[in-house]
Structure formats: C-alpha cells, structure tokens
Gaussian input, Z-matrix of N, CA and C with variables (Angstrom, degrees):
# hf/3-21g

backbone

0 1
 N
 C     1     B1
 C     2     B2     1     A1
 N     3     B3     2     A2     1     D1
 C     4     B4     3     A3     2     D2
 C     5     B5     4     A4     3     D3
 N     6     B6     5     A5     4     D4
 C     7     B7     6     A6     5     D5
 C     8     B8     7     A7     6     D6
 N     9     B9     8     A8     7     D7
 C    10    B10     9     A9     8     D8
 C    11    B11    10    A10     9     D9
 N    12    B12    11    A11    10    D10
 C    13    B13    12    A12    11    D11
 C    14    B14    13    A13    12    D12
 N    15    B15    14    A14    13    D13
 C    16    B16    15    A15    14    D14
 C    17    B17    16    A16    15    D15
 N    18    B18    17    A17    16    D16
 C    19    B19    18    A18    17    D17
 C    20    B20    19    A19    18    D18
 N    21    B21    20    A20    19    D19
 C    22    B22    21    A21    20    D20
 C    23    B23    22    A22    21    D21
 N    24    B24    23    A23    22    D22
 C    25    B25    24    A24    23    D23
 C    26    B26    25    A25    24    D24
 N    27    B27    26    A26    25    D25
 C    28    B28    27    A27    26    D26
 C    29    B29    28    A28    27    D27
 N    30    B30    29    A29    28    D28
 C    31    B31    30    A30    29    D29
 C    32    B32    31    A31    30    D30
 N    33    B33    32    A32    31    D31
 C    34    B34    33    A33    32    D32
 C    35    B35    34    A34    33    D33
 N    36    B36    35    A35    34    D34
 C    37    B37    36    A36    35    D35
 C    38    B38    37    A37    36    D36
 N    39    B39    38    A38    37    D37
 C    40    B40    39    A39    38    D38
 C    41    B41    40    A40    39    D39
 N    42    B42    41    A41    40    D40
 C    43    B43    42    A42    41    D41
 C    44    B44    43    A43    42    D42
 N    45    B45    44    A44    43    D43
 C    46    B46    45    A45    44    D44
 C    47    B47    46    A46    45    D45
 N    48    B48    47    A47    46    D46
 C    49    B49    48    A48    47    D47
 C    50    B50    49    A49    48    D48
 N    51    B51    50    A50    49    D49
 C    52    B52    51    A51    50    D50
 C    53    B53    52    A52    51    D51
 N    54    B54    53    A53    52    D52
 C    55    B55    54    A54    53    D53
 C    56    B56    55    A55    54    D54
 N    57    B57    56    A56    55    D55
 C    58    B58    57    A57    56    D56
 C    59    B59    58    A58    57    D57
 N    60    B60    59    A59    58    D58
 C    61    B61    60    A60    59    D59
 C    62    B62    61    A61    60    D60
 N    63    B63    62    A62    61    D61
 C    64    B64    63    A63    62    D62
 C    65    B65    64    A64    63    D63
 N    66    B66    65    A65    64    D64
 C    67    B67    66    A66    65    D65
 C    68    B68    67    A67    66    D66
 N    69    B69    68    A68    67    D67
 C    70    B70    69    A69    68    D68
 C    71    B71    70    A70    69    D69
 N    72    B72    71    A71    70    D70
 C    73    B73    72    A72    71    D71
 C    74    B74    73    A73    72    D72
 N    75    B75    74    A74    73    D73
 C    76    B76    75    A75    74    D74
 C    77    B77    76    A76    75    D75
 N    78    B78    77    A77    76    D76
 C    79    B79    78    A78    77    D77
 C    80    B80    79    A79    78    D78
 N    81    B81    80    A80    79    D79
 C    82    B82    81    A81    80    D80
 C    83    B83    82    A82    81    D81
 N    84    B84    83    A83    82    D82
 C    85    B85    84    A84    83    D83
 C    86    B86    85    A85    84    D84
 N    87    B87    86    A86    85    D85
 C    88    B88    87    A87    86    D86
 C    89    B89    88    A88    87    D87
 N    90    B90    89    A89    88    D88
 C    91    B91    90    A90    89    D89
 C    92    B92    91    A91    90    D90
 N    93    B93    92    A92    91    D91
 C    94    B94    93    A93    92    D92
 C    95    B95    94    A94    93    D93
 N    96    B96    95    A95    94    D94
 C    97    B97    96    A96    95    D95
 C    98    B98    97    A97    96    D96
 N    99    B99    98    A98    97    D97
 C   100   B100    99    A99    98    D98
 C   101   B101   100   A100    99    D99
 N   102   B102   101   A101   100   D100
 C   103   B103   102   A102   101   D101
 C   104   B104   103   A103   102   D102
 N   105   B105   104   A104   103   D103
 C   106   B106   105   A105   104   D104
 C   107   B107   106   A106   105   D105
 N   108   B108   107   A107   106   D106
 C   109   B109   108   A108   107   D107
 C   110   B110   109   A109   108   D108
 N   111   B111   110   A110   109   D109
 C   112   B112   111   A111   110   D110
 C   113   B113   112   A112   111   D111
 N   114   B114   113   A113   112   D112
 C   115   B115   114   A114   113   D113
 C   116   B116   115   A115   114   D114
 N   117   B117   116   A116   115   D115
 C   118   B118   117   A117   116   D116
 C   119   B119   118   A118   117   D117
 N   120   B120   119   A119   118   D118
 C   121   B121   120   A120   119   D119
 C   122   B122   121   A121   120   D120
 N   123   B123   122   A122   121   D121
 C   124   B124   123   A123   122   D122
 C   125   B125   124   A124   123   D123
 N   126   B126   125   A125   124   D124
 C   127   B127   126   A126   125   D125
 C   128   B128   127   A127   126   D126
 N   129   B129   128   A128   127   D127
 C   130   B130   129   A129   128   D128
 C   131   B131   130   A130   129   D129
 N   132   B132   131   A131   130   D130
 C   133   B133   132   A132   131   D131
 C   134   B134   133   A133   132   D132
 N   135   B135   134   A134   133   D133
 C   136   B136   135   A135   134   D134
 C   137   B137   136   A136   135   D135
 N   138   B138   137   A137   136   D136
 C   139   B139   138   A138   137   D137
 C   140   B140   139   A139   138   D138
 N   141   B141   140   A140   139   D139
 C   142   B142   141   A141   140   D140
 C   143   B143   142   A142   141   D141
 N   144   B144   143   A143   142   D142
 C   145   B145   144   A144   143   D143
 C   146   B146   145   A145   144   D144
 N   147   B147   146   A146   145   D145
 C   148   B148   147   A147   146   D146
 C   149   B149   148   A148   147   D147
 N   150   B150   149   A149   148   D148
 C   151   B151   150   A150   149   D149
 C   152   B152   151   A151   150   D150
 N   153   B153   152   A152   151   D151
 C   154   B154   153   A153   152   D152
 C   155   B155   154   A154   153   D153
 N   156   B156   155   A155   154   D154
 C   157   B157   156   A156   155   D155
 C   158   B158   157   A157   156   D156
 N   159   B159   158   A158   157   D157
 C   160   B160   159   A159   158   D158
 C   161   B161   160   A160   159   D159
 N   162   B162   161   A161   160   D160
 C   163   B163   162   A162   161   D161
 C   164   B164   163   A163   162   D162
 N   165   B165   164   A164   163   D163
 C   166   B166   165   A165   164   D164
 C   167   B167   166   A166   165   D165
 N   168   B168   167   A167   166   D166
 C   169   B169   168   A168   167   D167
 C   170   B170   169   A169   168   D168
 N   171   B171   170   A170   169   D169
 C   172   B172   171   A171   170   D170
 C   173   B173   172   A172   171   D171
 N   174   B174   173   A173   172   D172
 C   175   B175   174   A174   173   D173
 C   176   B176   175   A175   174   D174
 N   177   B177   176   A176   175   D175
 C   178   B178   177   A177   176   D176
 C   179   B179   178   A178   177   D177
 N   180   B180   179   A179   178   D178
 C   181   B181   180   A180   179   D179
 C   182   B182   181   A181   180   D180
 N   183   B183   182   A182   181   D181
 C   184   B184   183   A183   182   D182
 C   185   B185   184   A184   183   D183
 N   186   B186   185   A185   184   D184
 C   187   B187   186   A186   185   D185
 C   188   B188   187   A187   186   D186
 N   189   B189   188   A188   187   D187
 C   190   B190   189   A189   188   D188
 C   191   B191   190   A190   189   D189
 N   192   B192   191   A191   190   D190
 C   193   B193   192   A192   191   D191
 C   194   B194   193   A193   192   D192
 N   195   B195   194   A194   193   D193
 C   196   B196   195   A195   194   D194
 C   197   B197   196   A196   195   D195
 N   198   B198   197   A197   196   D196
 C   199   B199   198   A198   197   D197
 C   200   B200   199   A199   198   D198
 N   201   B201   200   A200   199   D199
 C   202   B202   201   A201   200   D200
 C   203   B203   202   A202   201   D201
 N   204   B204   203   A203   202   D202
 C   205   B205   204   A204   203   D203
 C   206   B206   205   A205   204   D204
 N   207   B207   206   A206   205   D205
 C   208   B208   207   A207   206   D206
 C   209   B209   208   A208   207   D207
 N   210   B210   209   A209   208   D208
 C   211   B211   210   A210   209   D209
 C   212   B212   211   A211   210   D210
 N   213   B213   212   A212   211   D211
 C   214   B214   213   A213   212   D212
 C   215   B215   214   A214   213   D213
 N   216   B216   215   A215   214   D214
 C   217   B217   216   A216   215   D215
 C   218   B218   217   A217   216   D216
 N   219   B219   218   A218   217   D217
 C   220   B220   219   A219   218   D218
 C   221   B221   220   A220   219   D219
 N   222   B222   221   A221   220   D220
 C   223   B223   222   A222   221   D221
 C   224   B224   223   A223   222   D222
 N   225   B225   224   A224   223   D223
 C   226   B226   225   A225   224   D224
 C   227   B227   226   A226   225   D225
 N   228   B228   227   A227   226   D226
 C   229   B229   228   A228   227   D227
 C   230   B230   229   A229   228   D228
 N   231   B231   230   A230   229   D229
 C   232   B232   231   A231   230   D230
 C   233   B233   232   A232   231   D231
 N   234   B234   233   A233   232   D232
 C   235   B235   234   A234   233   D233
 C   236   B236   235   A235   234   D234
 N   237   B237   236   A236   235   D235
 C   238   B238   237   A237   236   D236
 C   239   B239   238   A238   237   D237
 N   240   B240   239   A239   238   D238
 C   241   B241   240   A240   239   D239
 C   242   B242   241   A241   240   D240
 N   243   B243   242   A242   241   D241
 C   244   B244   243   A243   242   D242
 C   245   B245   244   A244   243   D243
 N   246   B246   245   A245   244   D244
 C   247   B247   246   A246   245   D245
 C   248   B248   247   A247   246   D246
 N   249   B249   248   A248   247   D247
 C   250   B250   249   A249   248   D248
 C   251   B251   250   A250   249   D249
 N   252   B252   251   A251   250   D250
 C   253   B253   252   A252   251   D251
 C   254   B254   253   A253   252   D252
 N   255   B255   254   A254   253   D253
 C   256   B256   255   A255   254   D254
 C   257   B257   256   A256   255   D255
 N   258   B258   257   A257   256   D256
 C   259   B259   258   A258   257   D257
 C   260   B260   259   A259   258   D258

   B1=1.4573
   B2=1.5235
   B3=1.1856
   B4=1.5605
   B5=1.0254
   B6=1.2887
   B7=1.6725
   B8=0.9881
   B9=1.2889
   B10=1.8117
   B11=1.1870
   B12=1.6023
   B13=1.0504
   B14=1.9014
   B15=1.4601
   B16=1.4857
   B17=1.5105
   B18=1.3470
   B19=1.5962
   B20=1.8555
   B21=1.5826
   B22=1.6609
   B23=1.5277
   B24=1.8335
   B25=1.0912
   B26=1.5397
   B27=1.3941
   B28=1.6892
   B29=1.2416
   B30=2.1934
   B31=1.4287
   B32=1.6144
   B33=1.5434
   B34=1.2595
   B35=1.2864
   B36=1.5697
   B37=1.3362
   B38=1.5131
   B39=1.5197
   B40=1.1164
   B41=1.6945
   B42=1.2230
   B43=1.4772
   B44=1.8207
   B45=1.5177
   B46=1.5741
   B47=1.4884
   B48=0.8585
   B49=2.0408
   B50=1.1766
   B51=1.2122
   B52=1.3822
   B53=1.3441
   B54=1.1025
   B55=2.1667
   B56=1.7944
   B57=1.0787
   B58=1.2148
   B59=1.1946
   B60=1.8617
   B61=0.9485
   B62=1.7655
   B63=2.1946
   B64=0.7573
   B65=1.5052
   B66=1.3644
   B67=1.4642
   B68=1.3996
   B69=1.2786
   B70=1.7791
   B71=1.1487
   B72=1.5483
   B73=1.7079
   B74=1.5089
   B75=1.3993
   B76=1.8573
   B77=1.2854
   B78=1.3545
   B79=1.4321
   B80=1.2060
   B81=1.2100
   B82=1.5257
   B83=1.5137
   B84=1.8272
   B85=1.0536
   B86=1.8369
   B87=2.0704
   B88=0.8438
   B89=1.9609
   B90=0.9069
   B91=1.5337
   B92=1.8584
   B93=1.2000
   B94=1.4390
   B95=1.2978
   B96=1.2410
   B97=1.3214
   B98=1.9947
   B99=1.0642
   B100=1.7757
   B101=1.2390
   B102=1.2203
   B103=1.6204
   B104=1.1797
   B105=1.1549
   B106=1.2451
   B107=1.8196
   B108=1.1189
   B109=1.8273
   B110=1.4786
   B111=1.2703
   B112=1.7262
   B113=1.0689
   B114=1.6668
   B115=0.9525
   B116=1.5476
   B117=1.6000
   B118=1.5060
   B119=1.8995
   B120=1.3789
   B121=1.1955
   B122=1.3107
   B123=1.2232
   B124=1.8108
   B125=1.3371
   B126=1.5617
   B127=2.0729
   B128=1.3329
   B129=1.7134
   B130=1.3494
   B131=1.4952
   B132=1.3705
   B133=1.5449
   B134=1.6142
   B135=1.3040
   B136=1.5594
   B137=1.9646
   B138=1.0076
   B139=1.0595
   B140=1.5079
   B141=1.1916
   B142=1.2772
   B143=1.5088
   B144=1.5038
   B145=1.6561
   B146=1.5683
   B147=1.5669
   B148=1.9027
   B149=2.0449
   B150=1.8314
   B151=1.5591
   B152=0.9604
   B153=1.9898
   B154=1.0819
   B155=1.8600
   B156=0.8834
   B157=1.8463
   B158=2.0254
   B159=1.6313
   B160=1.4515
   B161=1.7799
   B162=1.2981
   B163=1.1852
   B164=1.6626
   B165=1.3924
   B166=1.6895
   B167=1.1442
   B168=1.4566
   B169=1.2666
   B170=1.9327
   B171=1.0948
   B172=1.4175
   B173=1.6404
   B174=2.1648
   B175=1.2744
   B176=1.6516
   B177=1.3764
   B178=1.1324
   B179=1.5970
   B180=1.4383
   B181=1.0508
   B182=1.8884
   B183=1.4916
   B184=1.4199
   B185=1.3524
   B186=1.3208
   B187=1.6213
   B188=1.6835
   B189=1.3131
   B190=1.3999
   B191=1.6521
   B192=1.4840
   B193=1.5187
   B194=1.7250
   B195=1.4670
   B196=1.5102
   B197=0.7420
   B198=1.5811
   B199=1.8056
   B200=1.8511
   B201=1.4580
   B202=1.4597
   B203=1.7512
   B204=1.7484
   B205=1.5954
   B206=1.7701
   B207=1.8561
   B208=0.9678
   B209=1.3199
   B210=0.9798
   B211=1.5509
   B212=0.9959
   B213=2.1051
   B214=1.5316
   B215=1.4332
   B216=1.5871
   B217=1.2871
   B218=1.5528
   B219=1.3296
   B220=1.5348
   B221=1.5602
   B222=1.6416
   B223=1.7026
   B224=1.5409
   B225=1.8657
   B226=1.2540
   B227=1.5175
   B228=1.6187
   B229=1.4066
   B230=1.8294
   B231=1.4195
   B232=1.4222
   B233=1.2878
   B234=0.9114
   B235=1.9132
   B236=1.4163
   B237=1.3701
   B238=1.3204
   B239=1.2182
   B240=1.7641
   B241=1.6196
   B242=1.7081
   B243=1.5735
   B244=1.2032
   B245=1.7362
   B246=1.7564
   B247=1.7722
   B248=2.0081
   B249=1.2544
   B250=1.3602
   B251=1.3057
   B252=1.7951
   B253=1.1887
   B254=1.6576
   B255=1.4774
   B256=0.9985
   B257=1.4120
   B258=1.9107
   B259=1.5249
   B260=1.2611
   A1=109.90
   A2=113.71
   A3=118.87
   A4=115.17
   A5=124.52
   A6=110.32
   A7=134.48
   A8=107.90
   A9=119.73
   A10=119.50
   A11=108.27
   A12=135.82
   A13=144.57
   A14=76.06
   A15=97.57
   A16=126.47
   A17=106.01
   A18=105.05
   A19=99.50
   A20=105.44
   A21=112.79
   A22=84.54
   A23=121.16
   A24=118.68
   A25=116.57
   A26=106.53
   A27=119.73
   A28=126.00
   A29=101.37
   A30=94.91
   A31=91.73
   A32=100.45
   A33=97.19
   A34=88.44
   A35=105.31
   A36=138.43
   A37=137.24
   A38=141.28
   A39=118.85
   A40=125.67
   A41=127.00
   A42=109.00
   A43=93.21
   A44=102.73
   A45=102.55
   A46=107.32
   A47=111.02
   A48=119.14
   A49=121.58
   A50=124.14
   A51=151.06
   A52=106.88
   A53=136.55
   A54=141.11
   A55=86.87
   A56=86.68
   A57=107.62
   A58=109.75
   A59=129.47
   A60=118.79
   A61=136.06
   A62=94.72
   A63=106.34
   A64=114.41
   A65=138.35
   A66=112.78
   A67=121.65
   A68=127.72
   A69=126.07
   A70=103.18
   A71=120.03
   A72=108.53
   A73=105.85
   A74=99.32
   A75=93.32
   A76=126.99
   A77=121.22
   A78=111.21
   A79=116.40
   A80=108.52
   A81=116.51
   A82=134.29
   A83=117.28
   A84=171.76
   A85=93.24
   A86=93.20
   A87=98.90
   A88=140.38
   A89=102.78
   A90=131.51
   A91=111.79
   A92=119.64
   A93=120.26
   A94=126.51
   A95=142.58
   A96=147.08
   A97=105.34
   A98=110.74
   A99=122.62
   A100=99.91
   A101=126.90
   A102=99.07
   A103=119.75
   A104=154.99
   A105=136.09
   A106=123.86
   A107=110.74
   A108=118.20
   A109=82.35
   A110=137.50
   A111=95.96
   A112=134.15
   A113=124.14
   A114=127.45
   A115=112.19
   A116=103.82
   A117=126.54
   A118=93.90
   A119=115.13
   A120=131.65
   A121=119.61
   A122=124.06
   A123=124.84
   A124=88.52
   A125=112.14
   A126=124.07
   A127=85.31
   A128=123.65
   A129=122.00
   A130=127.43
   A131=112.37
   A132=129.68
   A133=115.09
   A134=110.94
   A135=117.90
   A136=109.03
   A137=134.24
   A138=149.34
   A139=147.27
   A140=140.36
   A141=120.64
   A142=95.94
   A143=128.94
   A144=141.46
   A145=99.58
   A146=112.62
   A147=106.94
   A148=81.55
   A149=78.24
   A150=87.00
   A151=125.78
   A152=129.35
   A153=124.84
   A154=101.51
   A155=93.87
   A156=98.22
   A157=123.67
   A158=88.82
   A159=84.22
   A160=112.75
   A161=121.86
   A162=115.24
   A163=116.37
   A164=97.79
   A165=110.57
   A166=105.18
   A167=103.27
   A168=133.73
   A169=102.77
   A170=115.30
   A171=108.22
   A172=103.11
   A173=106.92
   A174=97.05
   A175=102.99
   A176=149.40
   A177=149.41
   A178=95.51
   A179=108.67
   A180=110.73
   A181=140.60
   A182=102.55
   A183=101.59
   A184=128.18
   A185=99.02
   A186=89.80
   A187=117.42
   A188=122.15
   A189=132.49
   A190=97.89
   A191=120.86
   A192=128.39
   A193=97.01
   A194=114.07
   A195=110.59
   A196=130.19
   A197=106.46
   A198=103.51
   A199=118.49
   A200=105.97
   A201=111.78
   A202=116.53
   A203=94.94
   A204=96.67
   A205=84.58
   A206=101.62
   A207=124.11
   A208=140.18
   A209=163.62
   A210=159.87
   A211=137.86
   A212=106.37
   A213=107.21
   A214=91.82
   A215=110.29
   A216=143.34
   A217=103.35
   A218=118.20
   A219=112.25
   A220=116.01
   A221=100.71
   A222=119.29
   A223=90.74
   A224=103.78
   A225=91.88
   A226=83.65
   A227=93.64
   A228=120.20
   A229=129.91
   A230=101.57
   A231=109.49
   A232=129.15
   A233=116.83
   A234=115.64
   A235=123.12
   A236=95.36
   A237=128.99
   A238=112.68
   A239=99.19
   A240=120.12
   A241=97.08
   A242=131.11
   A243=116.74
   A244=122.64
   A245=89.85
   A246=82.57
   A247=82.92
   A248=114.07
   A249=127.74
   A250=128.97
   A251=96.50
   A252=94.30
   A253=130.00
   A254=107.97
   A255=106.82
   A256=125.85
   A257=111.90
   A258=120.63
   A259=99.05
   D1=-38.87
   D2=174.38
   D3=-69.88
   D4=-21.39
   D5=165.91
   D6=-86.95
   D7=-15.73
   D8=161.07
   D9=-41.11
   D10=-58.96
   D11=169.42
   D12=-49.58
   D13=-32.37
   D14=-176.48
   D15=-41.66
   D16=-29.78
   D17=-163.80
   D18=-108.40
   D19=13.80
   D20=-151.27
   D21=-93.74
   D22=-166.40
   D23=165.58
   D24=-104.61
   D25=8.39
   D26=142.40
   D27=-55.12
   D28=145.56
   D29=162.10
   D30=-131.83
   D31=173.22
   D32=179.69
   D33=-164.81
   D34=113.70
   D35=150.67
   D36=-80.14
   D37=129.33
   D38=173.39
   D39=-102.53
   D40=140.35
   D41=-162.99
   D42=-116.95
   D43=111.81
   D44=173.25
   D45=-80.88
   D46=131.90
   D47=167.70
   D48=-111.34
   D49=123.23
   D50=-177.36
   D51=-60.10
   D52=-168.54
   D53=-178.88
   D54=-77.48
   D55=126.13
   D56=176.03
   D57=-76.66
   D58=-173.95
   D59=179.76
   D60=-106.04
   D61=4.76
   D62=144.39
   D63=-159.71
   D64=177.82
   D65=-159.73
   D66=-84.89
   D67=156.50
   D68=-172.16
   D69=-77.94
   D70=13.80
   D71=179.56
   D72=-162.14
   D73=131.13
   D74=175.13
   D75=-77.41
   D76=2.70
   D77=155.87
   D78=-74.61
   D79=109.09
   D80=167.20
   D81=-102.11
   D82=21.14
   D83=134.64
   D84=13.50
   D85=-84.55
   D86=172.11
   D87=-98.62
   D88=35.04
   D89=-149.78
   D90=-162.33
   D91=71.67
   D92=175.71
   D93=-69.75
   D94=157.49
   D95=178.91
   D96=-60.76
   D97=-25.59
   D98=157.54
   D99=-73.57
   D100=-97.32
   D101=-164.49
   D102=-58.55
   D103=-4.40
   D104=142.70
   D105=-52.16
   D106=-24.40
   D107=-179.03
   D108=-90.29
   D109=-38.85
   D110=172.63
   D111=-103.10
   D112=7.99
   D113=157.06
   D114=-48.36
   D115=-50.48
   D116=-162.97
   D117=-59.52
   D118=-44.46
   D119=174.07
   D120=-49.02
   D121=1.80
   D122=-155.33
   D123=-116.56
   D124=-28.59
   D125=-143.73
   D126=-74.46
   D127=137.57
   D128=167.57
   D129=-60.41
   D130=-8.49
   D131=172.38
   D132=-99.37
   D133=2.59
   D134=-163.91
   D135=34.28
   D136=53.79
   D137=161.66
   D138=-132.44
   D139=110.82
   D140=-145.88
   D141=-90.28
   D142=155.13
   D143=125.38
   D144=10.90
   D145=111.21
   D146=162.42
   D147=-102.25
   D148=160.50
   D149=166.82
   D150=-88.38
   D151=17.43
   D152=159.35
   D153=-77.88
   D154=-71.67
   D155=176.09
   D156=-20.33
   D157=-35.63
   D158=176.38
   D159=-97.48
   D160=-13.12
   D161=-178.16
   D162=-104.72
   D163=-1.31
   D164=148.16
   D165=-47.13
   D166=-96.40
   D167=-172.38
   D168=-33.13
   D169=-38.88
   D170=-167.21
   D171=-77.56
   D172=-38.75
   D173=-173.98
   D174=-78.47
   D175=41.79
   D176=-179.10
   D177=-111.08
   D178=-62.84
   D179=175.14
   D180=-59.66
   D181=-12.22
   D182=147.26
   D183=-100.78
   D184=5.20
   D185=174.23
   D186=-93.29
   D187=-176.15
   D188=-152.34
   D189=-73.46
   D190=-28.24
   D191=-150.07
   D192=-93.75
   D193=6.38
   D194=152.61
   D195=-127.07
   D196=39.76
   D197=-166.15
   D198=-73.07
   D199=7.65
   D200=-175.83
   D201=-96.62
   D202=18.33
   D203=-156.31
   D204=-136.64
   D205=118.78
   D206=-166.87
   D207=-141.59
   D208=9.35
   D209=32.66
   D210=-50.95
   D211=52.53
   D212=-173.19
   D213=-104.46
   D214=-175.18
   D215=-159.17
   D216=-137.49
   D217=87.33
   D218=-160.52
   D219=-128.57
   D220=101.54
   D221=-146.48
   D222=-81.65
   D223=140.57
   D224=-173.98
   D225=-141.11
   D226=98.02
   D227=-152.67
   D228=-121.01
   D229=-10.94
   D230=-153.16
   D231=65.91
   D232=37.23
   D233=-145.09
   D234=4.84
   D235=73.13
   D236=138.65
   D237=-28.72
   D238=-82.43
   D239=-155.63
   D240=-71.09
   D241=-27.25
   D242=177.75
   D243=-61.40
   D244=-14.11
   D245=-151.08
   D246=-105.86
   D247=29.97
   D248=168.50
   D249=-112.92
   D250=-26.65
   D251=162.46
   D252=-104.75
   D253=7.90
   D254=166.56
   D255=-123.73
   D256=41.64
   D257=163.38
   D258=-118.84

C-alpha cells in the first residue's frame, strides 16, 4: 500500500501496539485478567501500552512535524520486538 503511495502527497505509516493497557473488548471470555498479567509479564519493562502513550505517538504522526516519515512500521512495544530478535 505504501508504495502506491509513495510518490503521492500521502503518508502511510503503520503503528504496531503491544498489550495495551486495557483490552479493546469486554469479552474477556477468551482473554482473562491472568493472561493478560502475563502477557504484561513477558514485556521487558513489565508494563503494558497506556493510551496516552499510543495516541501521542499517533497524534505526532499526523501532524506536519513528521512529514519525513513514510512507509515505516513503528512498534510501540516496550521492546518487545528487541527481546525477539535477540532469542
């Protein structure tokens, strides 16, 4: 999709998010308040994603002061993804 785009006066970024800080859905059915504390338990910061942190980051990214940032993939993770790529 970003390359379609690329030469347009679009940008298009993707923002991966880590366990949030609480779930996007109240069924918690399949998803318990336990596995969620160890998911949260895995995060190299032991902390999950607040939704101030991600809608920063998101309102940064539509505004004018990133206009140099353009078909990335920008994990907002705790380094997560670091401590994945180096086991």
């Amino acid at each position: 999709i970003t390359k379609k785009y690329l030469e347009s006066n679009n940008r298009l970024n993707i923002v991966r998010l880590s366990t949030m800080e609480k779930p996007f859905s109240n069924n918690l059915t399949k998803f318990s308040e336990d596995d969620f504390k160890k998911r949260v338990s895995l995060l190299p910061q032991k902390k999950a994603i607040t939704f101030k942190e991600a809608s920063d980051l998101i309102r940064f990214l539509i505004s004018d002061s990133s206009n140099a940032l353009n078909g990335n993939i920008i994990s907002l993770d705790r380094g997560e993804s670091i401590n994945r790529l180096c086991s």
